[in-house]
C-alpha positions in Angstrom: 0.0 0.0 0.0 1.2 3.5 -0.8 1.1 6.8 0.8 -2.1 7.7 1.8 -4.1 11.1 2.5 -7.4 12.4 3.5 -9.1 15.1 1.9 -12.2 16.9 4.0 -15.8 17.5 1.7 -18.7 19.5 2.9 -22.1 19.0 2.2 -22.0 20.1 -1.3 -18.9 18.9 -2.7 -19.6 15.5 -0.9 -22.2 14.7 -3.3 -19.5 13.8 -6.1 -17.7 11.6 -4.1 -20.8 9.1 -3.6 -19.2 6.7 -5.8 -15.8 6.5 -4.0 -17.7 5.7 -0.8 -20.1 3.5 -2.0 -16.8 1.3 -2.7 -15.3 1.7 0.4 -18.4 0.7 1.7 -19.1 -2.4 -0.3 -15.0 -3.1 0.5 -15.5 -2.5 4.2 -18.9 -3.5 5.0 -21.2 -5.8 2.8 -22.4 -5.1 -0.9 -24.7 -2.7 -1.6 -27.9 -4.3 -3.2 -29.7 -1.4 -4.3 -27.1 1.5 -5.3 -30.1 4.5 -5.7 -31.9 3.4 -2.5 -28.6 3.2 -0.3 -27.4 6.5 -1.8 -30.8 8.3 -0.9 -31.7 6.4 2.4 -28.1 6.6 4.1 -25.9 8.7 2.2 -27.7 11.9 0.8 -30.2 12.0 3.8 -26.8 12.4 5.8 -25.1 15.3 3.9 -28.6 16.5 4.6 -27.6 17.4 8.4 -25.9 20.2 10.1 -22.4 20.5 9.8 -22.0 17.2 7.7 -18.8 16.4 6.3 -16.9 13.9 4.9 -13.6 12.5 4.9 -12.0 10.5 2.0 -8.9 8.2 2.2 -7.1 8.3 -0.8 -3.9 6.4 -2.3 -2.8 6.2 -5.6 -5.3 3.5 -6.5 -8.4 5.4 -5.2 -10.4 5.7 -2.3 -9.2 3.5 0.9 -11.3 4.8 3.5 -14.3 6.9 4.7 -15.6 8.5 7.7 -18.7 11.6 7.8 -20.5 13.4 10.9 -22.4 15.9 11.7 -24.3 18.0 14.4 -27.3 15.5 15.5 -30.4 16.7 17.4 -33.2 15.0 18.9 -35.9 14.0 16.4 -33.5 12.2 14.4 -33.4 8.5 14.2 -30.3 7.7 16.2 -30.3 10.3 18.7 -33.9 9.0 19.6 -32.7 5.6 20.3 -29.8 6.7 22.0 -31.8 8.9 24.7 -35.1 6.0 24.1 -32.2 3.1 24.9 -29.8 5.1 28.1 -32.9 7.3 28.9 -31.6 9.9 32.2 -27.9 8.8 31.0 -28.0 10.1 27.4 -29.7 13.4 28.4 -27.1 15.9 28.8 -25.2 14.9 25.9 -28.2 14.3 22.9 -28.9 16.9 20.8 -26.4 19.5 19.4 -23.9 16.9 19.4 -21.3 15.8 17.2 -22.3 12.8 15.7 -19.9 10.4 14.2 -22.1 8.3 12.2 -19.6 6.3 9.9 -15.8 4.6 10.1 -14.8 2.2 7.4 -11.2 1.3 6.2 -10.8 -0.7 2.7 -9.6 -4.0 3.7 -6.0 -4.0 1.6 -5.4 -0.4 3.8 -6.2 -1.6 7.1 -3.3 -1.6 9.8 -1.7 1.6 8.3 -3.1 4.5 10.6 -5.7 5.4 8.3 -8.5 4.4 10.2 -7.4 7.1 13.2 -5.9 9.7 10.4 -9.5 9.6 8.9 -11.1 10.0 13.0 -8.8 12.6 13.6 -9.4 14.8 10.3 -13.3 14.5 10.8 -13.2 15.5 14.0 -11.1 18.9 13.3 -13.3 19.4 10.7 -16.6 19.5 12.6 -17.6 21.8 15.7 -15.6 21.4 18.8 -18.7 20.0 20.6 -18.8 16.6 22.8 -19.6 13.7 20.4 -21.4 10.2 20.4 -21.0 7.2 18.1 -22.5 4.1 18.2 -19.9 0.5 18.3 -19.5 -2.8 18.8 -19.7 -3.6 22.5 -16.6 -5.8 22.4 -13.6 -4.5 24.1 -11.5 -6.1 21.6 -13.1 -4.6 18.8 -10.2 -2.6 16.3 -12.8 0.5 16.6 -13.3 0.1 19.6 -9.8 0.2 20.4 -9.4 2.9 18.2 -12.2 5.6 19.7 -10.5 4.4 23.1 -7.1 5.7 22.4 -8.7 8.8 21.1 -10.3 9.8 24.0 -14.1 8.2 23.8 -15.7 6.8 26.8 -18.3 4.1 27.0 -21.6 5.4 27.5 -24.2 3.0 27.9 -25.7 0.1 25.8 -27.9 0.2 22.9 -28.2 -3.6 22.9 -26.1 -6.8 23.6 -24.1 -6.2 20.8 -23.9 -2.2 20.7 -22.7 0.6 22.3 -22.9 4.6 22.7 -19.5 6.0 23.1 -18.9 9.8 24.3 -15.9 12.3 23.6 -15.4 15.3 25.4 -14.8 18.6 23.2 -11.1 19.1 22.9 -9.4 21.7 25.3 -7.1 22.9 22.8 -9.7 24.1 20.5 -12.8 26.9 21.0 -15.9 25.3 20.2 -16.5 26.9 16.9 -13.1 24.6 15.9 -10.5 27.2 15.9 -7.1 26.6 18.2 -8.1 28.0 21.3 -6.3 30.9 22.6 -4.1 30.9 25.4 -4.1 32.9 28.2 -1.1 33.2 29.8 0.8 36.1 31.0 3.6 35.0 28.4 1.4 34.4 25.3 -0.1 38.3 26.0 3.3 39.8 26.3 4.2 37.8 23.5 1.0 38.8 21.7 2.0 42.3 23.0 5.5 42.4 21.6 4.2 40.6 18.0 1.0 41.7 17.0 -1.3 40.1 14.7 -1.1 41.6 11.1 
């Protein structure tokens, strides 16, 4: 496997990409049977939502991986079942929340980092907010192991087999996504001393 990178899509520009992750899909997951309904049911009801984009895994072949969010509310589907499912639990954190609906690596690129360069890329690109996903309840689960070592908690169960993780906004970023700003006595001298142009 070559080099890899990830490029970020919004709403908009995600639309041409349907093809590449409808691959990476297939690849990852199971076949899609019906390309039109999976495209309108999942995918284009998706880049429907607040915030929603996309990251892309490319190589020199093509697409390798995938991975979208967005800001979920209550009302929707998942965010439902989540607060339906953990009731008093899920409260505080459903609705306005990053949602990270969708992780798949192609199986020839798995075990190269792109899994966690694609988590990581999403993430920056979406609000700083606190987040929920949905897993595999096994421990030993790659993704699982993954969202672990990227800060995400367990949260409660949706079922035997399924999970609700939760990740705290990051500290090093404001919640609009931009670095947060320091402040230090040094960084305001320093600010002072070499202002902005």
């Amino acid at each position: 496997m070559g080099e890899a990178w990830v490029e970020i899509f919004d709403a908009t520009d995600a639309a041409a990409q349907a093809d590449a992750v409808a691959a990476v899909w297939c690849d990852a997951f199971d076949p899609i049977d019906d390309l039109a309904e999976w495209r309108d049911t999942i995918f284009d009801r998706h880049r429907g939502r607040e915030a929603y984009r996309l990251a892309v895994a490319f190589d020199i072949d093509g697409p390798v991986g995938l991975a979208w969010g967005y800001i979920g509310q209550r009302g929707q589907f998942w965010p439902d079942r989540v607060l339906d499912r953990l009731g008093r639990v899920a409260e505080p954190w459903v609705g306005g929340h990053v949602e990270f609906v969708e992780l798949a690596v192609s199986r020839r690129a798995r075990r190269h980092g792109i899994g966690g360069r694609l988590h990581d890329a999403l993430l920056a690109a979406l609000p700083n907010r606190h987040a929920l996903l949905g897993t595999s309840s096994d421990p030993d689960d790659p993704a699982v192991r993954l969202y672990r070592s990227r800060g995400w908690a367990p949260l409660g169960l949706l079922d035997a087999d399924a999970q609700v993780m939760l990740r705290p906004p990051d500290p090093a970023r404001s919640r609009d996504g931009r670095a947060a700003r320091s402040s230090s006595r040094a960084d305001r001298v320093a600010g002072a001393e070499h202002p902005r142009r």
